[in-house]
N, C-alpha and C positions, 0 to 999 in steps of 0.2 A: 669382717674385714680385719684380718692380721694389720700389726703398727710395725713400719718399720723401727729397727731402735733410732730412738732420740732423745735427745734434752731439751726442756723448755729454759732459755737465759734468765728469762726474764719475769718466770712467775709459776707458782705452784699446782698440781693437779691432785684431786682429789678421787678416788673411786669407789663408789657405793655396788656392791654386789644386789642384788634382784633375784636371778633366776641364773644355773647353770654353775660353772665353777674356769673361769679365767684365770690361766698361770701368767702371771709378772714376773719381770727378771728386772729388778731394780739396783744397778750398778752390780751386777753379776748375782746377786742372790733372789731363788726362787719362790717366789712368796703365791700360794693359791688366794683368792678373792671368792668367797662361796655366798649366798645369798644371808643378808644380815652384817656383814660385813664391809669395815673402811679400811683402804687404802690411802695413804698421803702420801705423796713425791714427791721430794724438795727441788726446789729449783736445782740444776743443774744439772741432777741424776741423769743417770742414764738408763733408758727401760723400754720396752716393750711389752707384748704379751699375744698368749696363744689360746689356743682354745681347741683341748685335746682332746673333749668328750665325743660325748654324740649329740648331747643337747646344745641347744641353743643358749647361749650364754646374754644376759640381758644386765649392765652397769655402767650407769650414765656417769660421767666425769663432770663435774668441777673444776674452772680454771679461772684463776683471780684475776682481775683485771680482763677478762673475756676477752682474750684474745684469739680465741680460734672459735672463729663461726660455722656457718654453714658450708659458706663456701670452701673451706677445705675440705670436706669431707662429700661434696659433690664434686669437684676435682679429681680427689684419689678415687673413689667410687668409678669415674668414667675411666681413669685408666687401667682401673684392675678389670673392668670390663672390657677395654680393648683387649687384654692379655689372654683374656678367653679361657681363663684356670691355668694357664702356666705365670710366672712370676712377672710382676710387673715393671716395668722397665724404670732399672733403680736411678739413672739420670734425671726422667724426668719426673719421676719420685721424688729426688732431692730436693729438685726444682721449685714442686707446689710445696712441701714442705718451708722450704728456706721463707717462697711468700708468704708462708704462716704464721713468722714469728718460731718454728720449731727448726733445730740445728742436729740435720743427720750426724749420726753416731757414726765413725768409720768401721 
């Protein structure tokens, strides 16, 4: 699951690489995440990330004060499923987003 870009206001994320190699773009610069490897993103950044291989890319995140649970990522999950492999509808992207505490990037 591609991240839309966004920034978290109100607190840090953290990512540990595992398996595969994840490109981040944190406030416009492209930094790889390869297994063995941390990431930090300060509050505010702005970032996403991709996943250009062919392997499966495996880095769980870290975010202080746990503010994004499950249920955000059961939300976006069912809408990129409704999308069916084309882009998922960046409205109500925004939408589950904003209830997350995370504030889409224009």
């Amino acid at each position: 699951m591609a991240a839309p870009a966004h920034r978290h206001d109100h607190y840090e994320e953290t990512i540990y690489g595992i398996n595969g190699v994840l490109i981040w773009t944190v406030d416009g610069k492209k930094i790889d995440v390869r297994p063995g490897q941390t990431l930090c993103i300060p509050r505010g950044a702005i970032h996403r990330f991709d996943n250009d291989g062919a392997e499966y890319a495996k880095a769980p995140c870290m975010i202080t004060r746990a503010a994004i649970g499950p249920q955000y990522f059961r939300e976006a999950a069912e809408l990129i499923q409704v999308a069916a492999g084309g882009p998922p509808d960046s409205t109500k992207m925004a939408e589950i987003m904003r209830r997350h505490g995370l504030t889409p990037a224009p």
